[in-house]
Backbone as a printed PyTorch tensor [residue, N CA C, xyz], in Angstrom:
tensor([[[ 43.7410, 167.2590, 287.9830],
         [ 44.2390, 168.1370, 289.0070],
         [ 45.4490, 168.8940, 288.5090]],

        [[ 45.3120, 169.6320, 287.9720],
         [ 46.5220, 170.5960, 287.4800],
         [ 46.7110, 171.8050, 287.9850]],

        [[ 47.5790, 172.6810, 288.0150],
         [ 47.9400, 173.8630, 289.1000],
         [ 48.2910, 174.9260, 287.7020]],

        [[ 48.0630, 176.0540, 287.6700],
         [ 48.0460, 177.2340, 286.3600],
         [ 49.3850, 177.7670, 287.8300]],

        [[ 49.8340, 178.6230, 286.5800],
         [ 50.6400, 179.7790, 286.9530],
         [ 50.4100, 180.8330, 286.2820]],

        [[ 50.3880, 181.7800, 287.1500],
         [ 49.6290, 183.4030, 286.6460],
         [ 50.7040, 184.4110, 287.2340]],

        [[ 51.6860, 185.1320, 286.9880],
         [ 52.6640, 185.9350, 287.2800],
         [ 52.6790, 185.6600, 288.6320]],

        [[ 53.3070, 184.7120, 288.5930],
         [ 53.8320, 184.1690, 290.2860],
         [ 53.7460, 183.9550, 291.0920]],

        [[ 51.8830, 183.2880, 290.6080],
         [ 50.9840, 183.0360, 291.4210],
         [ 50.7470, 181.0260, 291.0160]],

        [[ 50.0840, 180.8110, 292.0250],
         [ 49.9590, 179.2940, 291.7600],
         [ 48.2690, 179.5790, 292.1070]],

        [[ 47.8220, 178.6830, 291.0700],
         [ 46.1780, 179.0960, 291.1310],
         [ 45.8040, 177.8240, 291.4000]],

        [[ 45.1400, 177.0750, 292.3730],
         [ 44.9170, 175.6580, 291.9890],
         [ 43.9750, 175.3060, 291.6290]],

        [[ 43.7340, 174.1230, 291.0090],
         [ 42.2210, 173.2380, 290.5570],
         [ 41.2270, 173.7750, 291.6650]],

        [[ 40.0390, 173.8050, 291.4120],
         [ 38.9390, 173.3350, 291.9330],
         [ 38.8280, 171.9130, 292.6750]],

        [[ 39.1380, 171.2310, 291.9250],
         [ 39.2230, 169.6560, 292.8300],
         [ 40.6640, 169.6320, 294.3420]],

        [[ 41.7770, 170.1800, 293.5650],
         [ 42.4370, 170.3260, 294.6500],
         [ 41.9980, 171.0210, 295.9720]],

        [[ 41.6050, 171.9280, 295.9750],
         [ 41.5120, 172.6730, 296.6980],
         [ 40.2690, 171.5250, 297.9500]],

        [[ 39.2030, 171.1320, 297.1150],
         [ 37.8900, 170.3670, 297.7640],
         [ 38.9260, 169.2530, 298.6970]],

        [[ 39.8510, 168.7000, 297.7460],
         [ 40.4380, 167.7740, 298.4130],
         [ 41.4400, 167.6580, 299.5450]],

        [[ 42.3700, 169.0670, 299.6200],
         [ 42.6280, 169.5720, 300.5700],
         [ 41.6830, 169.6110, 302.0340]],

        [[ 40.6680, 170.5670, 301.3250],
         [ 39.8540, 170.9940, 302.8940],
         [ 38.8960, 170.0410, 303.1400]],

        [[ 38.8310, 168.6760, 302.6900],
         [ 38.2600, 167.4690, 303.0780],
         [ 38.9910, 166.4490, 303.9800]],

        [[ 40.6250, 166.7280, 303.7880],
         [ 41.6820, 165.8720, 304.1900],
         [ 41.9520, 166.8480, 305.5620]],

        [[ 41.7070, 168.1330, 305.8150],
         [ 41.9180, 169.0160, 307.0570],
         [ 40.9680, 168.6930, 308.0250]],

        [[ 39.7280, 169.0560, 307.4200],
         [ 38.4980, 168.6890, 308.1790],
         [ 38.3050, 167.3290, 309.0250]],

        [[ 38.8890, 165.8510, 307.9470],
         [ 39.1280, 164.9300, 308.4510],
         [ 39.7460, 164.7140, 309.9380]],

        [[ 40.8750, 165.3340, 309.1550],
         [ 41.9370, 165.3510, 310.9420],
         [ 41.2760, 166.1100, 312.2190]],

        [[ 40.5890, 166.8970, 311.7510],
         [ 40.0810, 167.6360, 312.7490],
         [ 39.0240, 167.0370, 313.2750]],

        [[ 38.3410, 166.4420, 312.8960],
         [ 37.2540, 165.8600, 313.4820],
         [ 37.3150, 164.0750, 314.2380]],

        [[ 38.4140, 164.0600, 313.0810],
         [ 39.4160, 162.4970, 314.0720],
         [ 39.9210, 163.1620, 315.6300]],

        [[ 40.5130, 164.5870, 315.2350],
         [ 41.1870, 164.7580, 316.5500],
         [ 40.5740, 164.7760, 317.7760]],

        [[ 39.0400, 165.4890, 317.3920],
         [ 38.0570, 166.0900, 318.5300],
         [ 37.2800, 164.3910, 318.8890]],

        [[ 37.1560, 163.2220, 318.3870],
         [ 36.3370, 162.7580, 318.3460],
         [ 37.6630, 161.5630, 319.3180]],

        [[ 38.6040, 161.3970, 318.8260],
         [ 39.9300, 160.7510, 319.7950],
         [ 39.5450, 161.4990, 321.3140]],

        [[ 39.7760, 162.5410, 321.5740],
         [ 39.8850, 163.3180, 322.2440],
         [ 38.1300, 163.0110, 323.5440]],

        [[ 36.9870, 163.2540, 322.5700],
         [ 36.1830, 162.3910, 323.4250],
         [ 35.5170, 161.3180, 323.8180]],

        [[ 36.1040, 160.1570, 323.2110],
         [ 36.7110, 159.0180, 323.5090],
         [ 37.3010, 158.8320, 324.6360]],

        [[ 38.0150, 159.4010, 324.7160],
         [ 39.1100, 159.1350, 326.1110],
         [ 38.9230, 160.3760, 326.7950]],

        [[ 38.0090, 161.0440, 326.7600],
         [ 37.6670, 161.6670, 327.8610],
         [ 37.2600, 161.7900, 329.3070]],

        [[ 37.0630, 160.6280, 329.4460],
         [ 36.8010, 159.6340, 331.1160],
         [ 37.9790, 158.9410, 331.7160]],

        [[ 39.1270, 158.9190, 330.5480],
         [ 40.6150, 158.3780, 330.8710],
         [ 41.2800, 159.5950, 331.5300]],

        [[ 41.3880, 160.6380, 330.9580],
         [ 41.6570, 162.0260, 330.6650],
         [ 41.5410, 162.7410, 332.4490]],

        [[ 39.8470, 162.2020, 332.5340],
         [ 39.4950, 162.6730, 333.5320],
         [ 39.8220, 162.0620, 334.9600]],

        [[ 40.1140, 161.2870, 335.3390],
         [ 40.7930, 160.4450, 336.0770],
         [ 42.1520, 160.8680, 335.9150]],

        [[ 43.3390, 160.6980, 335.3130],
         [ 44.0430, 160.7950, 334.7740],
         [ 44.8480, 162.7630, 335.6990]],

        [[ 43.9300, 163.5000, 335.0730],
         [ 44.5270, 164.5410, 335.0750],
         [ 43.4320, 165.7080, 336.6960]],

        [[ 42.5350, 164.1560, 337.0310],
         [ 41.7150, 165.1710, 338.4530],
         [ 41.6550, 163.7770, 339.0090]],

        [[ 42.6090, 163.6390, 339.5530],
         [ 42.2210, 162.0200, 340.1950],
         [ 41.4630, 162.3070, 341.9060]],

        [[ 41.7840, 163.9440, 342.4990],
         [ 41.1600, 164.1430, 343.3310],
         [ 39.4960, 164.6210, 344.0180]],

        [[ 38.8620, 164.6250, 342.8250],
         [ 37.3940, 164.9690, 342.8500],
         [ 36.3810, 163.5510, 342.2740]],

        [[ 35.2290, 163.6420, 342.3910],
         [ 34.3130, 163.0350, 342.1820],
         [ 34.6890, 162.3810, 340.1560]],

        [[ 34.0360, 161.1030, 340.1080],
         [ 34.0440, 160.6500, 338.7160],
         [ 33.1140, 161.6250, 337.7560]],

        [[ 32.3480, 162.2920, 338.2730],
         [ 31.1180, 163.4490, 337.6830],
         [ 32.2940, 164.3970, 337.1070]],

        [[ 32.7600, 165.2650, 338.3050],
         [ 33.4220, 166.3270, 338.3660],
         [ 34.6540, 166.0770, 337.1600]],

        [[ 35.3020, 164.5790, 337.2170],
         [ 36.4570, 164.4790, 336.2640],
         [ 35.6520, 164.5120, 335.1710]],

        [[ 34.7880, 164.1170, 334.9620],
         [ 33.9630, 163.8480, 333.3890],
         [ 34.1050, 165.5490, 332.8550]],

        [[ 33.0760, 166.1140, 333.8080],
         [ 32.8580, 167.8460, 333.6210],
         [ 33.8980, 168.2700, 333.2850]],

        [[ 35.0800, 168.3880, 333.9200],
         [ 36.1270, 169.1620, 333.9260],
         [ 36.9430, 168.7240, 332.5910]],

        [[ 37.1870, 167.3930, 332.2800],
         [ 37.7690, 167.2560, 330.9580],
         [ 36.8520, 167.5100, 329.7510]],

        [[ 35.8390, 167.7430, 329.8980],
         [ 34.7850, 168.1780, 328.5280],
         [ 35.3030, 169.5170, 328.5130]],

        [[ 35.3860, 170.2550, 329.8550],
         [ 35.2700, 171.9110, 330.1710],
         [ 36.5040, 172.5240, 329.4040]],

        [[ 37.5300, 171.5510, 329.3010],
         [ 38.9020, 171.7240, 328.4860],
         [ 38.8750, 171.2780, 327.0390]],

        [[ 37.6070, 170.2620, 326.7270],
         [ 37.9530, 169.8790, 325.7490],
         [ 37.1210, 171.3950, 324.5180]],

        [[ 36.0180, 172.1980, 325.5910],
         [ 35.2390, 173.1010, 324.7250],
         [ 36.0180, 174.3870, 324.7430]],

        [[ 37.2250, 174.1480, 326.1260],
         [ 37.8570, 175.8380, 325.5350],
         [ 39.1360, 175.2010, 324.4390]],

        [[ 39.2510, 174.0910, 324.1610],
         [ 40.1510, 174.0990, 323.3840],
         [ 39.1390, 174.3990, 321.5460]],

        [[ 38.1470, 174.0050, 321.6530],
         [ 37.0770, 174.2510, 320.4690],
         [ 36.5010, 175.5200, 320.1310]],

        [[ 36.2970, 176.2580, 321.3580],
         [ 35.8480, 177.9440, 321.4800],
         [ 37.3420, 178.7190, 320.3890]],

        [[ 38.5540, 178.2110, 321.1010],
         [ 39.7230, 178.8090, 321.1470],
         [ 40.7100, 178.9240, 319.5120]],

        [[ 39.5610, 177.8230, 318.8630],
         [ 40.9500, 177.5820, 317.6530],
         [ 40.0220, 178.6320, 316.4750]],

        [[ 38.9830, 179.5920, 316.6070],
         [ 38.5800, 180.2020, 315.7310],
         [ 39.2240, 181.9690, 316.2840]],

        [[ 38.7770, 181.6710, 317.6960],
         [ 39.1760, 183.0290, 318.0480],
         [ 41.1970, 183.2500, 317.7060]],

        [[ 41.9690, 182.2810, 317.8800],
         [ 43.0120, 182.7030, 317.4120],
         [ 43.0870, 182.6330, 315.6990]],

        [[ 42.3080, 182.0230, 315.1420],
         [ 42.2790, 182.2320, 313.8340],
         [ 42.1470, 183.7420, 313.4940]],

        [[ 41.2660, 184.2890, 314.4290],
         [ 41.1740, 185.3110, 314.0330],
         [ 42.1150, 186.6750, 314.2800]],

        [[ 42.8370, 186.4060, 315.7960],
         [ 43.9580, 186.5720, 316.0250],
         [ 45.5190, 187.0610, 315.2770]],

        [[ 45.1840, 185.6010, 315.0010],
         [ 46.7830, 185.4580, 313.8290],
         [ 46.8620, 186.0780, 312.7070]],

        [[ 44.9770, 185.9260, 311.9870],
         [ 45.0210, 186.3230, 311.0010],
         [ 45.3160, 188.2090, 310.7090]],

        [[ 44.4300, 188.5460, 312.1740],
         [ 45.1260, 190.0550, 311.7310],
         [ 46.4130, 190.5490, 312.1060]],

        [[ 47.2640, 189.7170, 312.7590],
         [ 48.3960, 189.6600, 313.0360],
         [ 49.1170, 190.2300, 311.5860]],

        [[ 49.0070, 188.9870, 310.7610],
         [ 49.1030, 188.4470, 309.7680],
         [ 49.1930, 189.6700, 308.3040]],

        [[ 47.9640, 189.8160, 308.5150],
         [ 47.4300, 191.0300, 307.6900],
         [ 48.2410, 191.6530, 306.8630]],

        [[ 48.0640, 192.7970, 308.2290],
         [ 49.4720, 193.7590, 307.4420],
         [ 50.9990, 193.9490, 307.2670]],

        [[ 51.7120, 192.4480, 307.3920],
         [ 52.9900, 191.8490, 307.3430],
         [ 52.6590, 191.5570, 305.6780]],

        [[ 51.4670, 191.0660, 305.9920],
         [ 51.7810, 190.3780, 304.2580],
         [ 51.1450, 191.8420, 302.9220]],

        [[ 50.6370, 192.8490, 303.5710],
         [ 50.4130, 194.1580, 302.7740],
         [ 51.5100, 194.0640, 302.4860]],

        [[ 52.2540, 194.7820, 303.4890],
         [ 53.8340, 195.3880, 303.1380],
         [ 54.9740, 194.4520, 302.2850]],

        [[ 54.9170, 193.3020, 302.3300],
         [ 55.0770, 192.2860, 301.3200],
         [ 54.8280, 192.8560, 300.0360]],

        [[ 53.7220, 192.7380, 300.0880],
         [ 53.1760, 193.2430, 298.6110],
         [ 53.2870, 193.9760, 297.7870]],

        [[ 53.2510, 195.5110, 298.4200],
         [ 53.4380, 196.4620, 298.1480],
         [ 54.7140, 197.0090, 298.2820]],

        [[ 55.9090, 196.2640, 298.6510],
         [ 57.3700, 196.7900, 298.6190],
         [ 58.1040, 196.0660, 297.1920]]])
């Protein structure tokens, strides 16, 4: 696992990189999978006034806009992003 430098750039391994987005993915799928686990806790918890159905529904219904939501701001940020880091570049 070694890292090159290329005019002031950091280039990394091939293996690093796999091992990175294996260790992200991890968390992410620990997080979503914690998350519906205790989704019947959740639901009680945060709708203690409706039906045990309705709490089930309603904490899934949060758990899919939180899943819809983390690509669309990816995409978001990223053009946010964009042309902050052009002008970077090019100054």
């Amino acid at each position: 696992m070694s890292t090159l430098i290329r005019e002031d750039k950091v280039v990394l391994s091939r293996t690093h990189v796999i091992v990175a987005t294996t260790i992200g993915s991890a968390m992410e799928f620990y997080d979503f999978t914690v998350y519906s686990f205790f989704s019947l806790i959740i639901g009680e918890l945060y709708f203690p006034k409706v039906s045990p159905t309705n709490q089930f529904l309603a904490s899934i219904a949060i758990f899919g806009v939180g899943f819809l939501m983390r690509p669309l701001g990816g995409i978001v940020f990223v053009r946010m992003l964009i042309p902050s880091a052009a002008r970077k570049r090019w100054s």
